[in-house]
C-alpha positions as CSV (number, residue, x, y, z in Angstrom):
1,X,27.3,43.3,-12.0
2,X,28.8,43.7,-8.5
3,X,25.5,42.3,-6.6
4,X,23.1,39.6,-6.9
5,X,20.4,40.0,-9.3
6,X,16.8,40.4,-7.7
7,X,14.1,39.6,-10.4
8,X,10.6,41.7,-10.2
9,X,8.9,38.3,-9.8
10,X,10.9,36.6,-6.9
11,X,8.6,35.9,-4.5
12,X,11.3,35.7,-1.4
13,X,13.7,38.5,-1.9
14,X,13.3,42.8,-1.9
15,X,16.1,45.2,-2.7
16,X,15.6,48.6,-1.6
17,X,17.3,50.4,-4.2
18,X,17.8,53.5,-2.5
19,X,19.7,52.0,0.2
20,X,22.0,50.0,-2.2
21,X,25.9,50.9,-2.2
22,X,26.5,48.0,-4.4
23,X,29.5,47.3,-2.2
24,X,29.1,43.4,-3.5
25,X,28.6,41.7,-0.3
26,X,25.7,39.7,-1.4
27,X,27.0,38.7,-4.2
28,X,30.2,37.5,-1.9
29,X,27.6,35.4,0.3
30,X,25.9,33.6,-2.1
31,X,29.0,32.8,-3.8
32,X,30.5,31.6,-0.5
33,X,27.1,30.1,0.8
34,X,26.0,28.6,-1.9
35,X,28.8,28.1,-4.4
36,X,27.6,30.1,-7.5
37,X,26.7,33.7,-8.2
38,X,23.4,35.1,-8.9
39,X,21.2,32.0,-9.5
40,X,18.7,32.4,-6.6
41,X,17.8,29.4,-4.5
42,X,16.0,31.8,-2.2
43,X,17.8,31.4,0.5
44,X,17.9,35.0,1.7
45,X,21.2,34.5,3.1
46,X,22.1,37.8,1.6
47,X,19.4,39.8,3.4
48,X,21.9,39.1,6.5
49,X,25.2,40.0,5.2
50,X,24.1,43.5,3.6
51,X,25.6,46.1,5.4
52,X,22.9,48.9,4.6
53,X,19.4,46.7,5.1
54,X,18.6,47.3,1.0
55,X,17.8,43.5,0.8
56,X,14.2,42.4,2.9
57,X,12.0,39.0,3.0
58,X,8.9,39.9,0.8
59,X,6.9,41.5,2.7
60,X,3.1,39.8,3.2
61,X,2.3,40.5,6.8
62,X,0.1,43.3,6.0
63,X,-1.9,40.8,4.2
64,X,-2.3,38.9,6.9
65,X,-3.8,41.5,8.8
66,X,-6.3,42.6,7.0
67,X,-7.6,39.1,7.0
68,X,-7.5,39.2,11.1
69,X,-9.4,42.5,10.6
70,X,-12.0,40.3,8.8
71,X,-14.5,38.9,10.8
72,X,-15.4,36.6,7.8
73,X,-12.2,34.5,8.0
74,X,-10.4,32.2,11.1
75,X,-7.1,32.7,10.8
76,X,-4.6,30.3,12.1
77,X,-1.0,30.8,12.3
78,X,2.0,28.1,13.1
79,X,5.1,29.0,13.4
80,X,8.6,26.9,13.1
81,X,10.7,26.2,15.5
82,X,13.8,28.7,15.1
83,X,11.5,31.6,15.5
84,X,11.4,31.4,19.3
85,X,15.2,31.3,19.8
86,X,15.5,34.3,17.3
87,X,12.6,36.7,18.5
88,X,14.0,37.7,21.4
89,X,17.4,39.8,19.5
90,X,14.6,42.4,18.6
91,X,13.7,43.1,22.4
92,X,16.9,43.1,24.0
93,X,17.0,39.9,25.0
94,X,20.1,37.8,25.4
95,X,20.8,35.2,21.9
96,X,19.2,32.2,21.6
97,X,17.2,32.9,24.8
98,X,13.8,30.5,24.4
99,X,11.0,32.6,24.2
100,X,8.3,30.6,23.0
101,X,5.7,31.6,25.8
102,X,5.9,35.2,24.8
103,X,5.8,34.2,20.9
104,X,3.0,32.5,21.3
105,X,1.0,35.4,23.4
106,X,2.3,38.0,21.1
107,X,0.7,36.3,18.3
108,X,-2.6,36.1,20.0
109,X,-2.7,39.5,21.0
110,X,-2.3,40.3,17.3
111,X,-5.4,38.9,16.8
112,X,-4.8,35.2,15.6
113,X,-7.8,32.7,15.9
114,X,-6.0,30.0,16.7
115,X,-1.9,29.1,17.7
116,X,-0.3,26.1,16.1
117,X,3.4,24.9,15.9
118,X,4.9,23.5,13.4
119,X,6.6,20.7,15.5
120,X,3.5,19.0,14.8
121,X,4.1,19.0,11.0
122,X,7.8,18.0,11.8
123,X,6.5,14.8,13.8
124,X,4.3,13.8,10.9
125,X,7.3,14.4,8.5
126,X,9.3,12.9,10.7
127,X,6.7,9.4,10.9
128,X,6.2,9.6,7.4
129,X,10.0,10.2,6.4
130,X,10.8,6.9,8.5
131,X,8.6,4.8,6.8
132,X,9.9,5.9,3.6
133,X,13.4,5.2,4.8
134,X,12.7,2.1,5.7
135,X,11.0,1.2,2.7
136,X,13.9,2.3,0.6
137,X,16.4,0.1,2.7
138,X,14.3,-2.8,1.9
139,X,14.1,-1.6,-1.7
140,X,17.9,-1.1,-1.9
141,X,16.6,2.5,-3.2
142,X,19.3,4.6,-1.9
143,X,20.7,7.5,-1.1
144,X,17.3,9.0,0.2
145,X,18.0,13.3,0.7
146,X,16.1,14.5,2.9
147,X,13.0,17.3,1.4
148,X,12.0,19.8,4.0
149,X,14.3,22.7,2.8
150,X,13.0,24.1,-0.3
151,X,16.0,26.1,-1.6
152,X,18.3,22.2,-1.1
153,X,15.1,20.9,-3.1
154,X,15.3,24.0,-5.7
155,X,19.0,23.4,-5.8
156,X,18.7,20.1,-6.7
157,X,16.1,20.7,-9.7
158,X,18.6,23.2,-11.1
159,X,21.9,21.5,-10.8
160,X,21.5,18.2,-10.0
161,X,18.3,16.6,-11.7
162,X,19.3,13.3,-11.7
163,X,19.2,13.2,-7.8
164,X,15.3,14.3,-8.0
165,X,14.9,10.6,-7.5
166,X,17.0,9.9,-4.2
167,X,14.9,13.2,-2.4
168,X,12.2,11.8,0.0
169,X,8.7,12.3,-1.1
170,X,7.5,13.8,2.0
171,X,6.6,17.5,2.0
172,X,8.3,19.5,4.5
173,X,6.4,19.9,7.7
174,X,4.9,23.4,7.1
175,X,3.6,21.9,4.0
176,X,2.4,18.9,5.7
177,X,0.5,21.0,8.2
178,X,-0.8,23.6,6.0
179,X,-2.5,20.5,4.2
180,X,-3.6,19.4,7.9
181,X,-4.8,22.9,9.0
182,X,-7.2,22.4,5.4
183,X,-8.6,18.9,6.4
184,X,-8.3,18.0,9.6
185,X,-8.3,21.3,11.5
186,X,-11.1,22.3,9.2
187,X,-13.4,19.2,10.2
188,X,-12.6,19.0,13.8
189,X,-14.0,22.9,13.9
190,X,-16.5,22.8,11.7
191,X,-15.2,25.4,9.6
192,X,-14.9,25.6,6.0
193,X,-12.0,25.3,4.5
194,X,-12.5,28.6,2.4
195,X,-12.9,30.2,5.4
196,X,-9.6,29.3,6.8
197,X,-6.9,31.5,6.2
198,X,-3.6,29.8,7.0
199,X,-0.2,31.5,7.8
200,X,2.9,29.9,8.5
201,X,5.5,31.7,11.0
202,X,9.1,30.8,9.5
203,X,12.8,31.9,9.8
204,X,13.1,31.3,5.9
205,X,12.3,33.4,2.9
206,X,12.3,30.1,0.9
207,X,9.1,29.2,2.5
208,X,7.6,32.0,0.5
209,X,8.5,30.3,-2.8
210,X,7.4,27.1,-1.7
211,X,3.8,27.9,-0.5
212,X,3.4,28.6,-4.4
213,X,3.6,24.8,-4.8
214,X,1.8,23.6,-1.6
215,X,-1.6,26.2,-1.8
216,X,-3.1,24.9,1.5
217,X,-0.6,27.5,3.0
218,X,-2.3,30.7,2.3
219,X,0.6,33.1,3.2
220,X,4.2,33.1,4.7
221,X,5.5,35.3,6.8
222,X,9.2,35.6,8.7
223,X,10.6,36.0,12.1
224,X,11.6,39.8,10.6
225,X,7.9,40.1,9.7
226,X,6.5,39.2,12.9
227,X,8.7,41.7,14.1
228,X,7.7,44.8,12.9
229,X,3.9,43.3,13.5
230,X,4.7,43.7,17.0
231,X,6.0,47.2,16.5
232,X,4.0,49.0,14.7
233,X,0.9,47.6,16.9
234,X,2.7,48.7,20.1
235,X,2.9,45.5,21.8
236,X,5.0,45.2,25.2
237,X,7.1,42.1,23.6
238,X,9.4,42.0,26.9
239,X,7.1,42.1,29.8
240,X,4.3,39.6,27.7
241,X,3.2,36.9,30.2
242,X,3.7,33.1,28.4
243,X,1.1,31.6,27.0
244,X,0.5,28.1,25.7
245,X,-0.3,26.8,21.9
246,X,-3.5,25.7,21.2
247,X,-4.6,22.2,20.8
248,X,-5.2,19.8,18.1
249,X,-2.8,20.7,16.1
250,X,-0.4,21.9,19.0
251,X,3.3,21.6,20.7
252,X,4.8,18.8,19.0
253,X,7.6,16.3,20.5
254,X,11.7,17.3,20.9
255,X,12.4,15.6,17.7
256,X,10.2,17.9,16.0
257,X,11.8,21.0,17.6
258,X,15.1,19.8,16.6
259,X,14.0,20.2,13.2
260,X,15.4,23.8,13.4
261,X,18.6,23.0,13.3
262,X,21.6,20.9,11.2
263,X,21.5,17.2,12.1
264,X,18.4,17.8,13.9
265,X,16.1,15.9,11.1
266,X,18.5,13.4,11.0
267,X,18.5,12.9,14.9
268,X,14.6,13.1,14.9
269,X,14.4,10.3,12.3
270,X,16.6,8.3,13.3
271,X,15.1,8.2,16.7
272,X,11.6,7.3,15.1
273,X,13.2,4.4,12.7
274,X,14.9,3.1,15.1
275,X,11.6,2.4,17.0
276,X,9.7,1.4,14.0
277,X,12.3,-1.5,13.0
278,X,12.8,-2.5,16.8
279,X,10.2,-1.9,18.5
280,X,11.7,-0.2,21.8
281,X,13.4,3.2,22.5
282,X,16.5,3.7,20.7
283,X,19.8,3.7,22.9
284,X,21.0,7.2,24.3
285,X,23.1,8.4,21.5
286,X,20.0,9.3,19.1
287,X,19.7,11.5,22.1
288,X,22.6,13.4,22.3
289,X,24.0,12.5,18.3
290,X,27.3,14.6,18.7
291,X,28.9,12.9,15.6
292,X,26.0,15.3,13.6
293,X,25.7,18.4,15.5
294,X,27.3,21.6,14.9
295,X,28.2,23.8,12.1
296,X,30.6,21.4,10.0
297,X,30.4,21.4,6.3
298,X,29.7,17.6,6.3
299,X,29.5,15.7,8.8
300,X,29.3,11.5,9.1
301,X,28.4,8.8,11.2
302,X,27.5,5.1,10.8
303,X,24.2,4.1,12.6
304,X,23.6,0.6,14.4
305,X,20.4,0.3,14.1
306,X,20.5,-3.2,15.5
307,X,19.1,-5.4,12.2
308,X,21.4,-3.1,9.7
309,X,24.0,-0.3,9.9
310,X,23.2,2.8,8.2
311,X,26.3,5.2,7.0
312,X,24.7,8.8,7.3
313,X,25.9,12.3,6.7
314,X,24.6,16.3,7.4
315,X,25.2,18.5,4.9
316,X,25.4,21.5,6.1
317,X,25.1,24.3,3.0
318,X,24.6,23.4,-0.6
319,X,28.4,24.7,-1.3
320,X,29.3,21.4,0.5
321,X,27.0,19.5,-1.9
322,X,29.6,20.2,-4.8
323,X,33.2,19.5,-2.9
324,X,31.6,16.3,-1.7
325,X,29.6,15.7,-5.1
326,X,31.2,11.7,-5.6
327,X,30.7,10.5,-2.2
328,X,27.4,10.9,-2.2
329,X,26.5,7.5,-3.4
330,X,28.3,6.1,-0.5
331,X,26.0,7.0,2.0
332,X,22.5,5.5,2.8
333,X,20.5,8.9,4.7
334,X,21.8,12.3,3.4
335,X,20.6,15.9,5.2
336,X,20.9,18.5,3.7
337,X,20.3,22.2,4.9
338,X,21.0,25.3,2.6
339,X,21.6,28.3,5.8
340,X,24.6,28.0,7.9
341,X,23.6,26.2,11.1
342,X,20.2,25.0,9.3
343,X,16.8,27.0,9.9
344,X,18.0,29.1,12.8
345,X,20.7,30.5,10.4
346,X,17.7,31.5,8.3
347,X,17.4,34.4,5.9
348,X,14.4,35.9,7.7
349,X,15.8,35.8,11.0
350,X,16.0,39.4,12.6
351,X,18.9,41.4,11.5
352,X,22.4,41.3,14.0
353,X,25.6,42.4,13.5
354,X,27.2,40.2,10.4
355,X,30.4,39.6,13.0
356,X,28.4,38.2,15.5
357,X,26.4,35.8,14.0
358,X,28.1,32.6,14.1
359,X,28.3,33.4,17.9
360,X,24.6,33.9,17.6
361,X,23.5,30.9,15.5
362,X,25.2,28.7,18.1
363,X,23.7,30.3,20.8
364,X,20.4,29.3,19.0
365,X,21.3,25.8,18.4
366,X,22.2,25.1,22.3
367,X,19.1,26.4,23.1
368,X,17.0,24.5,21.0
369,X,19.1,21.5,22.3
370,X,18.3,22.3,25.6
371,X,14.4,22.4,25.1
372,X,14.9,19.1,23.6
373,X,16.5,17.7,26.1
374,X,14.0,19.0,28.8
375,X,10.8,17.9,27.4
376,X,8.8,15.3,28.2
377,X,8.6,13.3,25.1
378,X,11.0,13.6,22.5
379,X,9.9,11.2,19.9
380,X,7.6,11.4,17.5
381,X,5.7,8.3,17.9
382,X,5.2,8.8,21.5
383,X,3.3,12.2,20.5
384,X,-0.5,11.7,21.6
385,X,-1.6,14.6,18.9
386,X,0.3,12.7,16.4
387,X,-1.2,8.9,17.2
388,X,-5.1,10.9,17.6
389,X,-4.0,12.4,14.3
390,X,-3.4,9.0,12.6
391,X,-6.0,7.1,14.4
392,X,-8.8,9.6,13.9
393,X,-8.1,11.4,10.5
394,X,-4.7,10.1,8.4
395,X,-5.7,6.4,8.2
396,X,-9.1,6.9,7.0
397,X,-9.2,9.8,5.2
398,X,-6.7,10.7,1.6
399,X,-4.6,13.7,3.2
400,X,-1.9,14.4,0.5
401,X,1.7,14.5,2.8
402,X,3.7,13.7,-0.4
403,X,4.9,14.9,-3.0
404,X,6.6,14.7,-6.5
405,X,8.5,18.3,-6.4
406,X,6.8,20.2,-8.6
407,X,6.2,17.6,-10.7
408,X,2.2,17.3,-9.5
């Protein structure tokens, strides 16, 4: 077989077979990307290398709109952060440019109820991933793996079982606010839960296969998707005028937006830890952590984190995972992404040409950088959504933010 098998019930990945030349590219990229051939992680890293557009995200956003043409249902929509560095390579705008204004208006003229973003799920991951860092540390428990990325986690559960035990319980922070979307959101409205139909905006297909696991997420749909929702409904994308997220459960701090890229949930947790074990701002290199930015297969640092040292690496693809298998143990915090360049590099990211997209990807990543640097606050802690969040809802009420992957 000179391509990558695509099983009837894969919830992530479409071939169109009449547009197939079996030219074997897909199977070259997993290979390359992932280090094996045709075992699916869902990483959809495929759908970007095929010359001829055969392999799609699986489609759902037409499900989604017949719910926002149901008056019964409120349906709210968050969306990750790589989707508003990525949008904008549909409408003629230049790579990377940050277009989260118009995302967000585009979205509510499509008929969305409400307008969320997922760095708000990232701070709460990133708060609850802390903790369990620290705990861990105390518990000499370690190497904690970071969780958010569903095809690492998949990966892991395939190849690697007997690392199950060093990934962080947390759920990622789509799963995390898909659960708060169901609780909280659903309280503060007044709304029943039933009545809530939840869809998370993402740059990965793997999302898809992981909303299976996490239900409070009612569907998933990617950049790609959102897309052709704005075609086919004739919406002006480029002359949109910005609009703002809603409230609540709204714009989240710079560490959360980092999120989108490799080293970014690193940077964001470290930033967070270092607070909780110090009690004041950490110094200006969780700031500007060069040591772990960038596309590098692996890259390493060791932390001062003034009462300990920490000796952390990024892991950037699960093809690294392998080549650096026995000096794993030898590190306290491990990240691990499975796309080049972490979620920007996603597989449902809109489709450019395959030469061009490491160019692409970094244009993404600087520009997420940038936002981060630019905003207000950029810790998690200091979030006021995040602190209401705790204070009014998380500390007196059983809201399930972790996990045992797919062991529950």
């Amino acid at each position: 077989m000179n391509r990558v098998e695509v099983k009837e019930d894969n919830l992530c990945l479409n071939r169109i077979e009449e547009k197939c030349i079996n030219c074997g590219m897909c199977l070259k990229t997993c290979k390359s990307i992932n280090g094996f051939e045709n075992d699916c992680i869902n990483c959809g890293q495929c759908i970007l290398t095929c010359p001829s557009g055969a392999l799609t995200p699986k489609y759902d956003y037409q499900k989604v709109l017949n719910f926002i043409n149901d008056t019964d249902y409120t349906v709210v929509v968050f969306t990750a952060p790589a989707v508003r560095v990525a949008i904008g390579d549909a409408f003629g705008f230049p790579p990377g440019s940050f277009l989260e204004g118009k995302m967000v208006s585009a979205l509510k003229q499509i008929g969305f109820d409400f307008v969320f973003d997922t760095t708000f799920g990232a701070d709460l991951t990133i708060m609850e991933e802390a903790s369990e860092l620290l705990t861990r540390i105390q518990n000499k428990n370690l190497p904690m793996f970071t969780s958010c990325c569903p095809s690492w986690v998949l990966y892991t559960e395939k190849y690697h079982p007997e690392l199950v035990k060093n990934l962080s319980t947390c759920k990622s922070p789509i799963a995390m606010q898909g659960a708060m979307i169901k609780s909280y959101f659903a309280e503060m409205y007044e709304i029943h839960k039933e009545k809530i139909i939840s869809v998370s905006l993402t740059p990965c297909i793997s999302k898809k296969y992981e909303r299976s696991l996490y239900p409070d997420t009612d569907y998933v749909i990617t950049t790609s998707e959102l897309i052709l929702m704005i075609q086919e409904l004739g919406i002006d994308f480029q002359n949109l005028e910005d609009a703002a997220f809603d409230k609540l459960l709204g714009k989240g701090s710079g560490g959360g937006l980092i999120f989108g890229v490799s080293g970014g949930v690193m940077e964001s947790i470290l930033r967070t830890a270092y607070y909780m074990v110090n009690k004041e701002k950490a110094p200006e290199q969780f700031y500007e952590f060069l040591e772990i930015r960038g596309e590098k297969d692996i890259k390493e640092a060791i932390v001062d984190m003034k009462e300990f040292k920490l000796k952390i690496a990024v892991v950037n693809k699960v093809s690294t995972i392998e080549k650096n298998y026995d000096k794993l143990k030898n590190y306290d915090f491990i990240e691990v992404m499975s796309c080049p360049g972490g979620c920007i590099g996603g597989g449902g990211q809109p489709l450019v040409a395959i030469k061009d997209l490491p160019s692409i990807r970094q244009e993404r990543i600087s520009s997420m950088y940038q936002d981060d640097k630019n905003l207000k606050i950029k810790e998690s802690y200091m979030n006021p959504a995040i602190r209401d969040a705790y204070d009014c809802y998380i500390n007196k009420r059983s809201v399930k933010l972790h996990t045992n992957h797919n062991k529950e």
